[in-house]
N, C-alpha and C positions, 0 to 999 in steps of 0.2 A: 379569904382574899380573892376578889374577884379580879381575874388577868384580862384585857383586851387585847383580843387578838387580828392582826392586819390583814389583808388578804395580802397573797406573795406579790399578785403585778402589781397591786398601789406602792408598796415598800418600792419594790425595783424601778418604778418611775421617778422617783422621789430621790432615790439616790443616782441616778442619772443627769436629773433636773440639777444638781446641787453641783455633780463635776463639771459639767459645759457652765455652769456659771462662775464656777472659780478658777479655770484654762481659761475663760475666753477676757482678752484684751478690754481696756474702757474704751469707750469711743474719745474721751475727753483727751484721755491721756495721750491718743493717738493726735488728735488735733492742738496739744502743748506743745507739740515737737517733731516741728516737720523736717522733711530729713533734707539734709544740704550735701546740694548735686557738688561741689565744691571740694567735699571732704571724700563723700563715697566715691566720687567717679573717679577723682585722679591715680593715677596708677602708684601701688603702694613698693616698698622698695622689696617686699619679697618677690612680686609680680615683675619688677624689673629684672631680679636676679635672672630669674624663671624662661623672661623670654629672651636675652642674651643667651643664655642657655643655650636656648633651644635654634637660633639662627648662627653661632660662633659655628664657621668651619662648613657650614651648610655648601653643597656644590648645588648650582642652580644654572638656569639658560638662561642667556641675554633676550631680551626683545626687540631693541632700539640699538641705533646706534652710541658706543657708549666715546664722548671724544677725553684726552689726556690734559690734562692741566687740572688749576686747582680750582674751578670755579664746577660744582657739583649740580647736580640736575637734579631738578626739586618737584615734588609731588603736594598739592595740596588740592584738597576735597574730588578728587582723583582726577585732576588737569595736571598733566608733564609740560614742566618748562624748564630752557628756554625750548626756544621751533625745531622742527626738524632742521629747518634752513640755519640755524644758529648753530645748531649739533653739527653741521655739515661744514659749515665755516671752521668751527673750532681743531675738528679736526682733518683741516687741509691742514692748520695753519700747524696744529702739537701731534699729531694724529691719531689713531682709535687705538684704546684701551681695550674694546671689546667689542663686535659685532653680530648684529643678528643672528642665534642658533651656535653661537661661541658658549663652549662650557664657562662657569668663572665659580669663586669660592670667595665666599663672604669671610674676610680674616678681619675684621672689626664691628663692633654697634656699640654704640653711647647714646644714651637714651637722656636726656637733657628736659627742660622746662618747656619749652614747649615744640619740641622736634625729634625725630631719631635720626640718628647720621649713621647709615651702611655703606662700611666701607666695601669694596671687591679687587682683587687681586693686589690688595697691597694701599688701595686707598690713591686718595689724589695728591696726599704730601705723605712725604717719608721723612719722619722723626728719627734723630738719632738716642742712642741709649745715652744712658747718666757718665757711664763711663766713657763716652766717646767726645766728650766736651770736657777730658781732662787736659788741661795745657801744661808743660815745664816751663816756667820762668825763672831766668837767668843771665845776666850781662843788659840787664834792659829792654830784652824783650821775650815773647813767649810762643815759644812752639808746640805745633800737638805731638803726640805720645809718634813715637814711630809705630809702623803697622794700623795706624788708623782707617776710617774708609775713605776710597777717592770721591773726588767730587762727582764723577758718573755715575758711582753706587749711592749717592744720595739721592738721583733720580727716579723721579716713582712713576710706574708704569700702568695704575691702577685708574680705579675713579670711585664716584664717592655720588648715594644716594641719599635725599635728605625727606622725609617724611611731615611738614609742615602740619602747625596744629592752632587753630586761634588763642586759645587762655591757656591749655596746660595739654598734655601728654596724658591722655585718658585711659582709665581702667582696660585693659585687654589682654590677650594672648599670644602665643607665637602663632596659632594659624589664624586669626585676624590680622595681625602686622602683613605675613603671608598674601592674605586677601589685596591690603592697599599697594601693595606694590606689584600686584599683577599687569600692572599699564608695563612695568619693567623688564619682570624677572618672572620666569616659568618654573615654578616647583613643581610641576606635576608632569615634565616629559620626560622617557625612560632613556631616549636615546638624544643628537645631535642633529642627526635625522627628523624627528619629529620634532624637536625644539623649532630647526628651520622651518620647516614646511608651515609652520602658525603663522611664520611674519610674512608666506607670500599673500598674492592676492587668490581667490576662490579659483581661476581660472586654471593658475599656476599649480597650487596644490592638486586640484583634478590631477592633471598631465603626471605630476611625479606622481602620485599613487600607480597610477596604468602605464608608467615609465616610457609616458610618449614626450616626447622633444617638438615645443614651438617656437616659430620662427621670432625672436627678439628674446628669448632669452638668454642669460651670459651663459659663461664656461660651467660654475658653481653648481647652478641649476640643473643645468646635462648631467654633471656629474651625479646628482641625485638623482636625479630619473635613470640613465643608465650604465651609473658607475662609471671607473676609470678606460680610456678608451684604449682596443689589444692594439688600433695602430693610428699612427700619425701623418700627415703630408703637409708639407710645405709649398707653397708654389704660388705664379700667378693668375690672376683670371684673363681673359680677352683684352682688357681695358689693361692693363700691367698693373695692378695693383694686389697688395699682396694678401693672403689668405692662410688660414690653416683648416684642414677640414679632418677630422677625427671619425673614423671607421669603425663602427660596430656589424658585428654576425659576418658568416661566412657562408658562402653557395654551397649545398643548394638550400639554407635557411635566408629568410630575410636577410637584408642587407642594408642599414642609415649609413649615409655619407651627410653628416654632418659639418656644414664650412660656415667659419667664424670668418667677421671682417673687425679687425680690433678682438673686444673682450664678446659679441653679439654674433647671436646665430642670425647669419645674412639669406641662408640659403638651405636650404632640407632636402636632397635626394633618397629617395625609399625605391629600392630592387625586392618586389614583394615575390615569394614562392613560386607564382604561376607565370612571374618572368614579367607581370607589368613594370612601368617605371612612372614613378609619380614623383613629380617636384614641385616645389613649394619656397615661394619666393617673396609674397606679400609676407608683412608683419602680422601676426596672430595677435602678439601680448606687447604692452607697452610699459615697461620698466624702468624709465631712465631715472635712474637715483640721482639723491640730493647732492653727492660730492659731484655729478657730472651738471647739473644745475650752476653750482658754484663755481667749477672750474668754466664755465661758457659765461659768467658774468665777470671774473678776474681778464679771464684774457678780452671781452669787449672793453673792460678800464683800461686795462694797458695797450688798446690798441692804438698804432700810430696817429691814426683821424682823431685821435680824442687828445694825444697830448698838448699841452698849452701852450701859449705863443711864448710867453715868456720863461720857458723852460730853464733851468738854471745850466752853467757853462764855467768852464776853467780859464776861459778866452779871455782876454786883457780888452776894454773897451777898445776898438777900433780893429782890432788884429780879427786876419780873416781862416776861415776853416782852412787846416790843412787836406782834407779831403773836402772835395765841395758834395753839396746836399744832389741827391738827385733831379733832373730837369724840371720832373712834375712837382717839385718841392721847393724849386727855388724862389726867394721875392724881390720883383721887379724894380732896380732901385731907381730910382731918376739920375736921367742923363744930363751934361752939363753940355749943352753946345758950344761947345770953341769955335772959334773963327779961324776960317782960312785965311793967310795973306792976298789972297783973292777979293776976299771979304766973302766969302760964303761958308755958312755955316754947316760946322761939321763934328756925329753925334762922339767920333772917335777922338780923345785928345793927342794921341800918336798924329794924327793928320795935321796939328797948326803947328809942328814942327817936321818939316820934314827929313832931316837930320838922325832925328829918332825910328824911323820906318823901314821895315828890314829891308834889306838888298835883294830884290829877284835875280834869281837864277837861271840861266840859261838852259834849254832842252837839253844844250849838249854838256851840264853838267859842273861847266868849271865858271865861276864867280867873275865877273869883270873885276879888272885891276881899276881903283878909284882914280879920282881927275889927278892927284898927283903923282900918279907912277907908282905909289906906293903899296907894296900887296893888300888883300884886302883886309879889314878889319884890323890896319894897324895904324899908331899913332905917329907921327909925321914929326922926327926930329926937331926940336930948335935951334 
């Protein structure tokens, strides 16, 4: 019996050759069946569990201003709407839920077809429980349970983010959701402190790092740069208008005198160590926020120059102000000229009778008695 025997590498190629051909994929079968962005990319309902999960209860920083009512501020393909100016309107009118460098705590997400709604501090409507919509009905009509909640505990104090999406709510995770709503919400600042200082501008941020104070900044700002102030003053300046100016360090260390006019540093005195004195009076930084925007466009609508002629009124046609309008406000109505018995005309209708025209008074005080002997101002027997 004669055996053929193989050399060892031809065998070991050979079974090698045979495993990569039965692991490796057809190409056919690859090109049968192509795969649909439809099915795989939408997020599956374990993934939803997952990242509710993971944002329920999350404490995060505001970015924006966040305003109160039930219309939510909406993110899609990473544009914030509505405007700053809308944000600023809204909350003149409901006011803010939460502000720039404000902690807040995500107490809802529902994750929907084609959006996620993040609620924070409670959301933009407050639902009540199953048990709080129990009525007693009785004699024909129906009351709620005693001990229910008042109508001001139904008020929500919160607001509500909405993450827009064109066809569906796509496959991801909690630190991708995290990513989109960075235009919003800061997860990554350790303090309130640094949450703030993101939303100034580069100029501002400098100054609070190096805890120097410039001229147009508000109260907020000082206080970040250098903390609560050990003393206060009240007073006026030259002009009588009033001021407060807050006192940091004490001689023989530096010395800021800090004076605010309103909510804005007007004015910066610094008493440096070697006794110079240096003041600072121009504006450094220019910060005028959007509610100060909107409150200088309500009060130009309501100003007097703009109200309309035909202003509405409680007045009965013809009947005239009990208080009259001011000089510069009055309008000129046309005069009727009456005629004198003279025959000359005259613009006063008191003058064509002269009967109606008051009695002058003498220097020395006492009233002529009339042509009939009769005192004055009285009416003459029949």
């Amino acid at each position: 019996m004669i055996r053929h025997r193989f050399p060892l590498g031809v065998l070991t190629a050979l079974l090698v050759a045979g495993v990569c051909f039965c692991t490796a994929p057809s190409a056919s079968g690859q090109a049968a069946k192509p795969a649909d962005s439809n099915t795989t990319d939408r997020m599956t309902p374990q993934t939803r569990m997952l990242v509710i999960r993971s944002l329920q209860s999350e404490r995060v920083f505001a970015r924006i201003l966040f305003p109160q009512g039930d219309k939510a501020i909406k993110i899609k393909n990473g544009v914030v709407s509505p405007t700053d100016m809308v944000i600023a309107q809204q909350v003149s009118e409901y006011g803010a839920a939460a502000k720039p460098g404000d902690r807040c705590v995500i107490t809802d997400v529902q994750i929907k077809e084609k959006e996620i709604a993040i609620d924070i501090n409670g959301g933009s409507k407050k639902h009540q429980k199953w048990y709080q919509h129990i009525q007693i009905a009785g004699g024909g009509a129906s009351t709620p349970i005693p001990g229910g909640p008042s109508p001001q505990s139904l008020d929500s104090h919160g607001a509500t983010v909405v993450l827009e999406f064109d066809k569906y709510v796509p496959e991801m995770n909690g630190d991708q959701v995290r990513a989109l709503l960075a235009p919003v919400f800061d997860f990554k600042a350790l303090t309130q402190a640094e949450a703030y200082e993101k939303t100034l501008p580069p100029k501002v941020q400098e100054a609070i790092k190096e805890h120097k104070v410039l001229v147009g900044m508000d109260k907020e700002m000082v206080m970040y740069a250098k903390g609560r102030p050990p003393q206060k003053i009240r007073d006026k300046d030259e002009k009588g208008q009033d001021y407060e100016e807050w006192i940091y360090g004490n001689p023989p260390e530096e010395v800021d005198f800090v004076r605010f006019q309103g909510n804005e540093v007007a004015r910066l005195e610094i008493m440096t160590v070697d006794g110079k004195k240096i003041v600072r009076t121009e504006k450094e930084v220019e910060l005028q926020s959007k509610e100060t925007e909107v409150a200088q466009q309500q009060q130009k609508t309501l100003s007097p120059t703009t109200r309309p002629a035909n202003a509405p009124t409680l007045r009965r046609p013809g009947e005239e102000a009990e208080y009259p309008t001011p000089s510069n406000q009055r309008v000129s109505q046309p005069t009727d000229n009456t005629s004198t018995p003279n025959g000359t005309s005259c613009p006063d209708p008191t003058c064509a009778n002269p009967q109606t025209q008051p009695i002058p008074i003498p220097p020395n005080g006492v009233p002529p008695a009339s042509p009939t002997g009769a005192p004055p101002h009285a009416v003459p027997s029949q």
